[in-house]
N, C-alpha and C positions, 0 to 999 in steps of 0.2 A: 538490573543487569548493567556490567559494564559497555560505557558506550563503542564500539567498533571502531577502530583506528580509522579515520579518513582526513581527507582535505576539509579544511574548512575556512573562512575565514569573513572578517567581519562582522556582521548580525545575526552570521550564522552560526555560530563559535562563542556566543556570553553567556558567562555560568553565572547566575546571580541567585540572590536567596527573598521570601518572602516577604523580607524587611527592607531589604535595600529595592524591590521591586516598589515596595509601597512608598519610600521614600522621592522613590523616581515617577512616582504618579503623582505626589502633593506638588512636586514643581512644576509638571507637567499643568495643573491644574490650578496656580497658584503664580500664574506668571510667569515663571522662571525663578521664583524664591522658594526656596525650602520653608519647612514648616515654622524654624527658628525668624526667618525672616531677612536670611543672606540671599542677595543677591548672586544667580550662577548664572543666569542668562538672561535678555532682554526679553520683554513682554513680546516684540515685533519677532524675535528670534522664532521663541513658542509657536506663538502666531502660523508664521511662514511654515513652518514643519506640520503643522495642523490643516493648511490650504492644500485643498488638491490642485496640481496644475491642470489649465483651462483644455489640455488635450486630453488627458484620462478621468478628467468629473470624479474621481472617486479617490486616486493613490497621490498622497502627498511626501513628505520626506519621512520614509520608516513608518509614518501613519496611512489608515484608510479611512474614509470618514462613510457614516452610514445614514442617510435622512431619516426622519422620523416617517413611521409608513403614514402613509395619509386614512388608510380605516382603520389604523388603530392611532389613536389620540394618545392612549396613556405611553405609549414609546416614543424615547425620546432622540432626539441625534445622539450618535456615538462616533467618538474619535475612537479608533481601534487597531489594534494587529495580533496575528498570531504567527507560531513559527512552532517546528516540528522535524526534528530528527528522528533517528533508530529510537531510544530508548528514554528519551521526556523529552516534554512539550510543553508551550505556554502559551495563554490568553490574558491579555490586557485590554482594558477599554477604559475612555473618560466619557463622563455625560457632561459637556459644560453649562448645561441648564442648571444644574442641578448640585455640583460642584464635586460629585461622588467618581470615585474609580476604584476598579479592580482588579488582581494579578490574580490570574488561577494557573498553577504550579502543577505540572502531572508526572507524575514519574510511570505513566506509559508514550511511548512516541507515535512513528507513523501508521501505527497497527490502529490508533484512535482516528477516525477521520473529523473533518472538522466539525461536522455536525454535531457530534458528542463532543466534543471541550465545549464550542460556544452553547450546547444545552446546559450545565453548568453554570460559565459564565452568566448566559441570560435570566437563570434560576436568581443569582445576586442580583441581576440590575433591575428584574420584576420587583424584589423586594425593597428596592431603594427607590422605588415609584410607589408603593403600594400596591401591589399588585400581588394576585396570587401567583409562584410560578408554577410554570407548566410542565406537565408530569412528560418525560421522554424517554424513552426505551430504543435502547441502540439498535438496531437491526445486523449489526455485524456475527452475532453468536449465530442468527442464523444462517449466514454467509458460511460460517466455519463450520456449521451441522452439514448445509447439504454437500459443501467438500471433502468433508471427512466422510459421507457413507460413499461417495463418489471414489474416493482412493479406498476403501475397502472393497466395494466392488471390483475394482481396477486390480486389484493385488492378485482376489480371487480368482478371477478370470484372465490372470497373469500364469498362476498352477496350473488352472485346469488345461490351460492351452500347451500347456508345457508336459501335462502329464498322458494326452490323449496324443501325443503327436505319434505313434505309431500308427495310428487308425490314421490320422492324418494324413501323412506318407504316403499308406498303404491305399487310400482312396486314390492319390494323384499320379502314379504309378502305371493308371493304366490311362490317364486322360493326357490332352496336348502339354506338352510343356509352356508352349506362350504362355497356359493361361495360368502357370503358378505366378509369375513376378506380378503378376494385376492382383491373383489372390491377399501377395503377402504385401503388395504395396500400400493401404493402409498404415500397415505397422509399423512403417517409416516416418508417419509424423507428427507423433510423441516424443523421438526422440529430437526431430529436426525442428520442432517448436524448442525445445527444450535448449537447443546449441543458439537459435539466434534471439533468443529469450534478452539477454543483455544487451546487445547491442539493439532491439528492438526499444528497451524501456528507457536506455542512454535518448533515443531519438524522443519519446514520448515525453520522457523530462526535459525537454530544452537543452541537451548536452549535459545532463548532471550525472556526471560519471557514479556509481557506487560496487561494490563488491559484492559478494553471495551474499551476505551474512548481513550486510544492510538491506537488501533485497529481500532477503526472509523474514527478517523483522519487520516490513509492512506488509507482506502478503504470505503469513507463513502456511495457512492451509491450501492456498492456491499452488503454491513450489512445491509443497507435498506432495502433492495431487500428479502436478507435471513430473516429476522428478519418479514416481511410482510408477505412474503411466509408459516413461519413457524406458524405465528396467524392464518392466510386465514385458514391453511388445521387443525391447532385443533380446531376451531370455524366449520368446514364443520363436522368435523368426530362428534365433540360433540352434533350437531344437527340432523343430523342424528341416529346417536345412540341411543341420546334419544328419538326422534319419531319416530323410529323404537320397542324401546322398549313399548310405547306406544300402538303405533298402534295393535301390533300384538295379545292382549289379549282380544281387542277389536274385531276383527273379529273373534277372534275363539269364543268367546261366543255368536254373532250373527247366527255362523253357528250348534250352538246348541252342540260342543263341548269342553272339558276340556280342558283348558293351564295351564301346569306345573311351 
């Protein structure tokens, strides 16, 4: 898919390909000299980008460094980063023990969360220890099962409310009015999640502005879901209300008195 017009800029914004990724990990790994043996940057340069600073222990320049876990021996330290837009994503890692690195290339984006690319990537970096890698299974399809029976129910019970709303009416007709707005007040916040939805997730991303259509591309069966939910209950309260308004002017003149 093409990727959605947005801001970008910096390391958020480089299109590279699988060769010049590999390229940029033999220097990375290699001092600062490419494969051929030119010199592009200083061993101390490398270095210093590879150092986490002493106040975040982990994030150094464009890298993160990851220790070897202490119960497991055969993992080794990794110098690493990932990064993720709407519609592809990338994993790089070095192992400087070992002298190995790798770029994993995805042409899906934030709909993958990280768990799945680094299951991948760590698939490689078990092999380049000897290791067997470990079998992982994404848990996201079942994220999208239980939303998607969740918006068909939602839909359904979007009709049905909409189809019985005569009976509806015709129950409330003879009861207090206060207590219809408590009735239908629920059905207002489907819709009212759904309006401060963005500027909800602007605050949850640290100010990272994005559009619908970036927004659906990480969480498409969840905006489904909201976006169905929020038609269903203004379609229930609109029909309602109107034959309610309906109905009521109707029976009071039957029963031989005035409606205001």
């Amino acid at each position: 898919m093409p990727e959605p017009r947005h801001f970008s800029a910096g390391s958020g914004g480089i299109v590279s390909t699988a060769d010049d990724m590999a390229r940029w990990l033999v220097l990375q790994n290699n001092a600062g000299r490419t494969g051929d043996g030119e010199r592009v940057a200083s061993a101390d340069a490398v270095e210093a980008t590879h150092t986490p600073s002493a106040d975040d222990g982990s994030y150094a320049l464009g890298w993160m460094k990851r220790e070897s876990d202490p119960g497991d021996q055969a993992r080794s330290t990794q110098v690493w980063h990932g990064g993720a837009i709407s519609t592809y994503s990338s994993y790089q890692f070095l192992v400087p023990e070992t002298g190995y690195g790798a770029a994993v290339l995805f042409n899906s984006g934030i709909a993958l969360n990280e768990a799945d690319t680094w299951a991948l990537a760590d698939g490689l970096l078990a092999m380049t220890e000897g290791r067997e890698p470990e079998r992982h299974e994404s848990s996201l399809w079942k994220v999208d099962a239980v939303f998607g029976a969740l918006t068909v129910a939602t839909a359904a019970l979007g009709v049905w409310g909409v189809l019985r709303r005569r009976r509806w009416a015709a129950n409330r007709t003879c009861r207090p009015r206060w207590r219809i707005p408590l009735r239908l007040l629920p059905y207002l916040a489907p819709p009212a999640l759904l309006a401060v939805f963005q500027p909800a997730a602007d605050f949850l991303m640290g100010g990272r502005d994005a559009t619908w259509t970036q927004r659906f591309y990480a969480i498409p069966a969840e905006l489904t879901f909201l976006g169905v939910a929020a038609l269903a209950s203004l379609a229930v309260l609109t029909a309602r209300l109107t034959t309610l308004a309906r109905q009521r002017p109707a029976r009071g003149e039957r029963s031989g008195t005035s409606v205001e």
